[in-house]
N, C-alpha and C positions, 0 to 999 in steps of 0.2 A: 407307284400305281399309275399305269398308264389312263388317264382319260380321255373320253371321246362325250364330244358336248350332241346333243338332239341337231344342232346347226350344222356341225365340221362336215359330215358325210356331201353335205346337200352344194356342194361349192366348186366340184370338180369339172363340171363340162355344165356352161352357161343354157346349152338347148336341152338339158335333160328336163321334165317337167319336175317340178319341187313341192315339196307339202306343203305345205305352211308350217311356222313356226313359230313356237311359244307359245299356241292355241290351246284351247282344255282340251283338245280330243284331235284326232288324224282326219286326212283330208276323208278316207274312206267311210269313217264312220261317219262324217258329216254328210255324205251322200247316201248312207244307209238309213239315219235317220230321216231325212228329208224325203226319202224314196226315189232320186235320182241322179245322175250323173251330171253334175253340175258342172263338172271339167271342159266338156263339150258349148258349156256357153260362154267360157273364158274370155277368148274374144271381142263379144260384144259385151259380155262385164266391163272390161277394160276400157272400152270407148266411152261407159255409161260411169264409168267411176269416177266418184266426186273428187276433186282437189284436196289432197289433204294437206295442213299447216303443220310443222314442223319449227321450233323455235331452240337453233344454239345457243348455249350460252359459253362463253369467253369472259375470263374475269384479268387471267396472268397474262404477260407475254408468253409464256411457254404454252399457254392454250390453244393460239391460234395457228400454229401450224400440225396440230392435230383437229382442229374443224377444216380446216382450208382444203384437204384432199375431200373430205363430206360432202364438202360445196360443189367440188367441181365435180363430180359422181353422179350430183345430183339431177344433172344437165340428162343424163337418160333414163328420168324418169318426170316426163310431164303433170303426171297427178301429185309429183309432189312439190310444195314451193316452201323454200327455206327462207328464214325469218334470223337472221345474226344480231345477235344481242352481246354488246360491249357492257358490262358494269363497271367500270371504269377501274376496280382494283387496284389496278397497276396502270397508270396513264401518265402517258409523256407525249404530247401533241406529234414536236418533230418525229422518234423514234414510232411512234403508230402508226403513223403517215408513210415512214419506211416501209416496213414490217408488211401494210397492205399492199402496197407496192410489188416487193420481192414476192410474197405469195400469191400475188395474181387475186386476191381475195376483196370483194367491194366494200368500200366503208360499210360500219355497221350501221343497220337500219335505226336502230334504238342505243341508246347511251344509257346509262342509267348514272352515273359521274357521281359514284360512290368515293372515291379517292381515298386515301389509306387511312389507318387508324386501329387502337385498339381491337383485339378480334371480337369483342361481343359486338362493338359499333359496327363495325363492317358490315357483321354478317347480319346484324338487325336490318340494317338499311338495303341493302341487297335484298333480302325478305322482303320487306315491304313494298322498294318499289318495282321487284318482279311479282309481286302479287297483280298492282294494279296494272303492270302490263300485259300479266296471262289473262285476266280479267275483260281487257280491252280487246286483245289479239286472239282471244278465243282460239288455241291451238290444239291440235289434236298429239302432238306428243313435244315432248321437251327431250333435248340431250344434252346432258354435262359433260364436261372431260375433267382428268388429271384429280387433282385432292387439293385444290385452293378454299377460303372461304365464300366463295363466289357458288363455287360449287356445291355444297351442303344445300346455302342458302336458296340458289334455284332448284333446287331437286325439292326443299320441302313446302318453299312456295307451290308449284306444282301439285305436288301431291297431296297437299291440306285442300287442294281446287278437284282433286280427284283426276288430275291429266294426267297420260303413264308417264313416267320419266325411262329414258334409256341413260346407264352411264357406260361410258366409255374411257378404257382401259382398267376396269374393276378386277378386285378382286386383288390387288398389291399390297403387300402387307411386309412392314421392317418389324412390327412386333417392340416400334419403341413410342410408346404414352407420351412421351417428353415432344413429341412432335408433332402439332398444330395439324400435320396432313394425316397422319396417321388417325388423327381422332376424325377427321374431314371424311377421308378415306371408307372408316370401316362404317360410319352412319350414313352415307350416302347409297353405299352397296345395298344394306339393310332395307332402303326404302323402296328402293330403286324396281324396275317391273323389267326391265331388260339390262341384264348383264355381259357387256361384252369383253372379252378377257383376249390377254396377247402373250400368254405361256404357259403353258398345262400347271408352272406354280400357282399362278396365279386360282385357278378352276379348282384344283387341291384344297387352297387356301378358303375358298369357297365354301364344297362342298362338306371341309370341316368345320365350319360356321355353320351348319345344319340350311344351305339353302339348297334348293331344289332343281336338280338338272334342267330343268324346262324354263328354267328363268336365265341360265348361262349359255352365250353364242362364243365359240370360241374363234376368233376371228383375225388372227396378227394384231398386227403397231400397224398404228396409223403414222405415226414419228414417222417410220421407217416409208410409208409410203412419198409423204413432202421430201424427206431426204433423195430416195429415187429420181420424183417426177421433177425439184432443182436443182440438182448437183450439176444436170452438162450447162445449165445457167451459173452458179458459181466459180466452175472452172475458168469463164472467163476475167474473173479479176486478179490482178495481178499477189502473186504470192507473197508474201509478211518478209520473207530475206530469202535471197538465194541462198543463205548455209540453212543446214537442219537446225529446228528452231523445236520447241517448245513450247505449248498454252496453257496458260491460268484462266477456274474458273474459280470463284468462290463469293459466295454472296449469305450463306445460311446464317441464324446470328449466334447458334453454339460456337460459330468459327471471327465471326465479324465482331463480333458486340463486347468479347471477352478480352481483353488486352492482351493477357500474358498468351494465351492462343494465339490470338492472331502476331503477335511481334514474333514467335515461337518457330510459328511458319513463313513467313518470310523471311528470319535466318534460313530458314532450311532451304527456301527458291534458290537464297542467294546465293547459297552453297553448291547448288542444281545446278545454278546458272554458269557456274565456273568451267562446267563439264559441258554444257547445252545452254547457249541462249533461249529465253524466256519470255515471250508479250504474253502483256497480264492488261486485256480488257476488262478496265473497271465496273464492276456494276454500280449504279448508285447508291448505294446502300453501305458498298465497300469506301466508296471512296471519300465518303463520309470519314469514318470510322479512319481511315488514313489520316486525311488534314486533320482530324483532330487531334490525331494522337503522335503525329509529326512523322510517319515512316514515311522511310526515304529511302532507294538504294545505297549503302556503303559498299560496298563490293560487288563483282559479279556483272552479268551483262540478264538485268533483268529491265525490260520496255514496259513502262506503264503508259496505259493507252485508255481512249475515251469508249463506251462502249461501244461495239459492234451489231450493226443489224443482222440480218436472219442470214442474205448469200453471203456477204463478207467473210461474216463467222463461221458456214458453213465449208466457203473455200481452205480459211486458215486451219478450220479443225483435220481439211481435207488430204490438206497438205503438212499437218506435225507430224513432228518424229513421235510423239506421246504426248497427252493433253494431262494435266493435275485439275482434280474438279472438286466438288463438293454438292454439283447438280444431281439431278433424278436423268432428265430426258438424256445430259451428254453420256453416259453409260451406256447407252441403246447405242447413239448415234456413231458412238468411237465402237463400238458393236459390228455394227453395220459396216463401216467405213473398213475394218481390219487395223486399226489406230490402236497400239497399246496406251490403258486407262489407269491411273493412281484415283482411287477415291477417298479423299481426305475426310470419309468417315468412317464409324465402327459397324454401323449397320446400311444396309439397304432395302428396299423393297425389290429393287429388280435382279434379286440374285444369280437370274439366268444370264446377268450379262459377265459374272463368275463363273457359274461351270460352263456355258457354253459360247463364251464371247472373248474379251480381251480387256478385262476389268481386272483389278486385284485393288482389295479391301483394306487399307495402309492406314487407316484412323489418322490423328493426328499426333502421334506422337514422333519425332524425326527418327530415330534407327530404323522406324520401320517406313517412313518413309523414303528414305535413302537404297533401303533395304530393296523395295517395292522398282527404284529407280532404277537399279544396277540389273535387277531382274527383265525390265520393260526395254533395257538398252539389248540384252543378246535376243531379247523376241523379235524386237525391229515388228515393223509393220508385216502383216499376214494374213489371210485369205480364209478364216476359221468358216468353218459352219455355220449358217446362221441359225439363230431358234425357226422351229416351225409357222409357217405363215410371216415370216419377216422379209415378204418377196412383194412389197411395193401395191398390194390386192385387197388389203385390209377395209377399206373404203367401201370396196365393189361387196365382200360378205357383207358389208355392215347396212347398206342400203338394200342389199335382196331381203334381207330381213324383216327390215323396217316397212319394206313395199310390202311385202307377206303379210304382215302384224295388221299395218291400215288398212287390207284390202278389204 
C-alpha cells in the first residue's frame, strides 16, 4: 500500500504557499470561520511572531548526529531558538568533546549527567530531572530522536507537563519485545503529537498501530542528512590501509554479554579476515567483555582499535569494501554510502535498508555469515537507489513543520 502523509505533498518548491500542518482543520476553513483572508497578513504576522522554544533531547551517541542537521536548519528560522539537552546516557568527556566538534554542533546548553545504569534507574532519573528542566525552560515543544531510554523518558516528562512532543524517526519497528528500544520505540510514538517517519514502512507501521494520518510527517533520515552535509570533511583523513579492508561494528549485549556468541563471532571475523583484512573499532562496552574473557586474535589479519569518532568513522565506513555491524543507524549509512552491509542480527527495524539498500540480514550464526560474506564480495560497492527522501532534506521538511505547527 502506497502512503502519502498530509506533509509529503507540501515539500516540493520552497515559494509555494503551504497549509499548515497537523492542525484540526485547513488553512481555508480557518479563514472561513474567522470571515477573512488571513494569508494576506502573513507578513507582518511573521514580524509580530513571538519566539518560540524548542528543547532537543540527545541522550546516546548515535543521537546527536541526528539533532545536529535540526540545529543547523534552524539558523533560517529566527522565531525559533533551540535549547540542546545532553542527559548524559552515554557520556565520555574526551569522545563528546569530539563528536561536537566533527558535527559543527555547540556544547549542550543543559546536562542532565544521568550516567548509565539499570533501565528503570536511568529512565527514572532522566524523568525527573527533565521535568524540572521543562519546568524551568518553559518550552513550547520538545524533540526526541532514535529509541534510547533517554528518549521515552523526555517524551513523557514533556507530556505529563502537557508540551507537544515531536519524535523523530518514528514509527521503526523489528517487532522483537526482547529489545529495550523496541519497547522505547513503540511508547514513545504512542505519546508523541508529531510523528516524523523516514520510509513509507515505517508510516504502514503506524498507521496499523490505529494512529491518525494528521499526526504523521513523512519526512527522510535525518542520518542521511549529517552523512551528506560531512562526508567531503571525512574524506580528508587519511584511509585505515591502502589494501581493501573491512569494519567491525558490534556493541548489542544479545552479541556482547553472551560468551559462547561472542567468541563464536570472532572465529568467524578471523576466518573473514583470512579473505579481507578487518579493523574492529571497539566500543566500550565490547571491549570490556574482550579483556575479560581474554579474546585475542589467533589467526587472520583482524585490527582491534580504540573507538572512532563521527568523521574518522565516517571516512573508514567510507572507504570499506563491506562493513559487519550489529548497529541500527550503520544500516542506513552503508545505505546511503552504496557500501555492502552484513548485519549480525535476526531482526531489524529498518528493513528498507534490505529491499531497497545494501544490507543483508546474516543473524549470528557463521554459515550464514560466511554465506552473507561471499555474497557482499561479488556485489562490491554500488550506486542502489536510495529509499524516498534519503536526499540530505530531511531537516528542511522537518523544520517547515514545526514553524507551521508554532505559528
Amino acid at each position: 500500500m502506497q502512503f502519502t502523509s498530509v506533509a509529503e505533498g507540501r515539500f516540493k518548491d520552497k515559494n509555494k504557499p503551504r497549509n499548515p500542518v497537523f492542525l484540526g482543520f485547513t488553512q481555508r476553513a480557518k479563514e472561513k470561520r474567522l470571515g477573512l483572508r488571513i494569508s494576506s497578513f502573513y507578513p507582518l504576522l511573521r514580524k509580530m511572531k513571538k519566539t518560540r522554544k524548542i528543547v532537543f533531547v540527545a541522550g546516546a551517541r548515535p543521537n546527536f548526529p541526528k539533532i545536529a542537521p535540526l540545529l543547523r536548519e534552524m539558523k533560517a528560522y529566527p522565531n525559533l531558538r533551540g535549547i540542546l539537552v545532553h542527559t548524559g546516557q552515554h557520556y565520555d568527556a574526551l569522545m563528546s568533546k569530539h563528536q561536537f566538534r566533527d558535527l559543527g554542533i555547540p556544547t549542550p546548553k543543559e546536562n542532565l549527567e544521568v550516567g548509565s545504569g539499570l533501565h528503570g534507574k536511568q529512565t527514572a532519573l532522566v524523568l525527573e530531572r527533565m521535568e524540572e528542566l521543562l519546568i524551568r525552560r518553559k518550552p513550547d515543544l520538545v524533540v526526541v530522536v532514535g529509541d534510547v531510554n533517554s528518549t521515552i523518558a523526555a517524551a513523557l516528562a514533556a507530556k505529563k507537563l502537557h508540551i507537544p512532543v515531536a519524535h523523530v524517526e518514528a514509527g521503526l519497528r523489528s517487532r522483537d519485545w526482547s529489545m529495550p528500544e523496541e519497547i522505547n520505540r513503540i511508547a514513545t510514538d504512542s505519546i508523541s503529537d508529531f510523528l516524523f517517519t523516514h520510509c513509507q514502512e515505517a508510516n504502514q507501521n503506524l498507521l496499523n498501530e490505529g494512529v491518525s494520518k494528521r499526526r504523521i510527517a513523512y519526512v527522510g533520515n535525518v542520518m542521511i542528512d549529517t552523512l551528506f552535509h560531512m562526508l567531503p570533511k571525512a574524506k580528508k583523513y587519511s584511509p585505515l590501509s591502502s589494501e581493501p579492508y573491512g569494519l567491525i561494528t558490534l556493541h548489542r549485549p544479545s552479541n556482547v554479554d553472551e560468551e559462547e556468541v561472542l567468541r563464536r563471532l570472532f572465529r568467524t571475523f578471523e576466518k573473514i579476515s583470512e579473505d579481507l583484512p578487518l579493523f574492529f573499532p571497539m566500543h566500550p562496552r565490547t571491549a570490556k567483555q574482550f579483556k575479560e574473557k581474554k579474546l585475542l586474535p589467533k589467526k587472520g589479519r583482524i585490527h582491534l582499535m580504540e573507538p572512532l569518532t563521527y568523521l574518522p568513522f565516517l571516512a573508514a565506513m567510507s572507504d570499506a569494501e563491506m562493513v559487519l555491524t550489529d548497529s541500527g543507524g550503520i544500516q542506513e549509512e552503508t545505505t546511503a554510502l552504496g557500501v555492502p552491509c552484513l548485519t549480525l542480527r535476526n531482526n531489524s527495524e529498518r528493513m528498507v535498508t534490505v529491499y531497497e539498500g545494501t544490507n543483508q540480514l546474516v543473524g549470528v550464526d557463521p554459515k550464514k555469515i560466511l554465506k552473507g560474506f561471499d555474497k557482499a564480495k561479488r556485489m562490491k560497492k554500488q550506486r542502489k537507489k536510495k529509499p524516498k527522501y534519503w536526499d540530505g532534506k530531511a531537516s528542511q521538511r522537518i523544520l517547515r513543520v514545526m514553524d507551521q505547527a508554532l505559528a
